[in-house]
C-alpha positions in Angstrom: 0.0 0.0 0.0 1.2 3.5 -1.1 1.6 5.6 1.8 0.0 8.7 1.7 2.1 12.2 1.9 1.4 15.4 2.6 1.7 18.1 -0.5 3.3 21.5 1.3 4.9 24.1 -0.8 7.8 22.1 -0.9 6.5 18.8 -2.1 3.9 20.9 -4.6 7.6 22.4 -5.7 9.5 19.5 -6.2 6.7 18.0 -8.6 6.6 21.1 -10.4 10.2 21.1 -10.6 10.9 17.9 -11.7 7.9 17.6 -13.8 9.9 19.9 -16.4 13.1 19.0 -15.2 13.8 15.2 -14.0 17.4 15.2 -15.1 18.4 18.0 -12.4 21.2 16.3 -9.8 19.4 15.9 -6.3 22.0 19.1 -5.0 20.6 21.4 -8.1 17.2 20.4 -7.1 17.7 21.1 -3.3 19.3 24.7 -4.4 15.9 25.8 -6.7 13.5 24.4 -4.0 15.2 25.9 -1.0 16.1 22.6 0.7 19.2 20.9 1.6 19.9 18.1 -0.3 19.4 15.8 2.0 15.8 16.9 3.0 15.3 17.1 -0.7 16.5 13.7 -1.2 13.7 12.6 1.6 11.0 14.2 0.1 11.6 13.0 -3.5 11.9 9.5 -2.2 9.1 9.9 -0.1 7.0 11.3 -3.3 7.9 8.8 -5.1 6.8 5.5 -3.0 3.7 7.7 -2.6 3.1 7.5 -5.9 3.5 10.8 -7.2 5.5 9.7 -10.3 4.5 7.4 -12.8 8.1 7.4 -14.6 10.8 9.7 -15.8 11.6 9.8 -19.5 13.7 12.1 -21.7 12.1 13.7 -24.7 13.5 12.5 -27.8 14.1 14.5 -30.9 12.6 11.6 -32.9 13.4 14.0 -36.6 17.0 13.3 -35.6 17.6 10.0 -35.1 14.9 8.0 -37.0 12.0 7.9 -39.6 8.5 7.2 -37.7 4.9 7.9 -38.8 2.9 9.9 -35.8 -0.9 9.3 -35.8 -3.8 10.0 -34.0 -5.7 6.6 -34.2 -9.9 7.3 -33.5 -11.6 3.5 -31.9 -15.3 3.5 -32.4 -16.6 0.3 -30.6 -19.7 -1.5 -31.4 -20.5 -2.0 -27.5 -19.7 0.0 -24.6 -20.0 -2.3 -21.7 -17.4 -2.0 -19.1 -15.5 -5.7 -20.3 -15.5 -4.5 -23.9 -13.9 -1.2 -23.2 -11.4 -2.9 -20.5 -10.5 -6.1 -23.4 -9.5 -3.2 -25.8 -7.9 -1.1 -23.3 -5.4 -4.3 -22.4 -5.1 -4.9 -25.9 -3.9 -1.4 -27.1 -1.5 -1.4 -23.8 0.5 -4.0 -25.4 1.3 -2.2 -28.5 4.2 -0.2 -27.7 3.6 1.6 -31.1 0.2 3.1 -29.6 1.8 5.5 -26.9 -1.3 7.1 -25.3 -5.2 6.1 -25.4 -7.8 7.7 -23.8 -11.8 6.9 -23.4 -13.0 10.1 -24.7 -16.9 11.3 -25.2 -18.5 12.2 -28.4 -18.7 9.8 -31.7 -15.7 7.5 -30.6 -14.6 5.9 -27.7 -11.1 6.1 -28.0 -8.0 8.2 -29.1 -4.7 7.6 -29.3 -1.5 9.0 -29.8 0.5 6.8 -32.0 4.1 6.9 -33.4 5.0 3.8 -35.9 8.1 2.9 -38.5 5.9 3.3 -41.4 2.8 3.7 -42.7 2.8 0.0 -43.6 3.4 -1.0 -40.1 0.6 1.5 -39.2 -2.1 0.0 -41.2 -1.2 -3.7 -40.3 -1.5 -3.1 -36.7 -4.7 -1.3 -37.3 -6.0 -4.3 -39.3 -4.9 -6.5 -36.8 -6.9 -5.0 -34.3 -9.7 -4.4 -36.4 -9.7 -7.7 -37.2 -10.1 -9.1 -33.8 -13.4 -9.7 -32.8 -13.3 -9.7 -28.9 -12.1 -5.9 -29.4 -15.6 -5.4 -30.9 -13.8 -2.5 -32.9 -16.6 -1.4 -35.2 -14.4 2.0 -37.0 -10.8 2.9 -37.0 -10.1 6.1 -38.3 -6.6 7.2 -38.5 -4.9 11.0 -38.9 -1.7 11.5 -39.7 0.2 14.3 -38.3 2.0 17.0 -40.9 3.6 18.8 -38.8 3.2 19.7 -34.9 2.3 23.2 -34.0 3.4 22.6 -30.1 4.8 19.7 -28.2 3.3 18.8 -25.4 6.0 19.7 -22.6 4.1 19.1 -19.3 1.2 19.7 -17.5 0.2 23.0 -16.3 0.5 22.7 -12.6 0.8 26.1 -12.0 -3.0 27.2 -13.3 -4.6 23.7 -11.3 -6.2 23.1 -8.2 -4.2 20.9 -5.9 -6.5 18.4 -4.4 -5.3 18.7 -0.7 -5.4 22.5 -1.2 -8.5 24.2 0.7 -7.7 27.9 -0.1 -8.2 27.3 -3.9 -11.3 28.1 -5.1 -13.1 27.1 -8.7 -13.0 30.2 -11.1 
């Protein structure tokens, strides 16, 4: 069980921090949060058993080192029961190709963020899936992206509510 920690202004700091930031040295940490590095040390470890982190990744300048197709991939199920959506949930998680899918409202169910080798691999993994009945995928509709406008380069944690926070208030 995950123990549960306390989000102060140094902990809510930290995440920010490192949200952006996760290759900064525990000691360049401490110095932009206002800790010692040994407290900061504590509080990172502590955040992380807690759960605050799901991972830390580099972003990689994929134009630079290799040639990859990016897609936005749109699922429109023919059911929506609870199984359904979890069977193609666990079957889109083990495509590594398909980065990000989220259940979404509206005329599909899901989208996804995709980022392939080619175009060719792209449309065989699609037919694969469409292809499977248990998935009960009934439309797959793909977009490929030209060109991107901005990359996504983290959340905006300064414009949220914090959950534990009681002195925010909804605009």
């Amino acid at each position: 069980m995950k123990k549960n920690i306390k989000l102060d202004a140094y902990n809510k700091k930290i995440l920010a921090t490192l949200h952006l930031q996760a290759d900064l040295t525990n000691n360049e940490l401490a110095e932009k949060v206002n800790l010692s590095p040994s407290a900061c040390f504590q509080r990172v470890k502590a955040l992380k058993e807690a759960g605050y982190f799901r991972t830390f990744h580099a972003d990689i300048n994929l134009e630079q080192i290799c040639e990859h197709v990016l897609a936005y991939l749109e699922f429109t199920l023919d059911r929506n029961t609870a199984q359904v959506c979890r069977d193609f949930a666990a079957a889109v998680g083990e495509i590594p190709e398909i980065m990000d899918c989220m259940q979404v409202s509206g005329d599909v169910d899901f989208i996804s963020l995709s980022c392939f080798s080619s175009v060719k691999k792209l449309n065989e993994t699609c037919d694969a899936l469409s292809e499977n009945p248990a998935l009960h995928i009934k439309h797959i509709r793909t977009r490929l992206v030209m060109d991107r406008a901005k990359w996504f380069l983290g959340y905006p944690l300064a414009n949220l509510k914090w959950l534990d926070d009681p002195d925010c208030s909804d605009d």
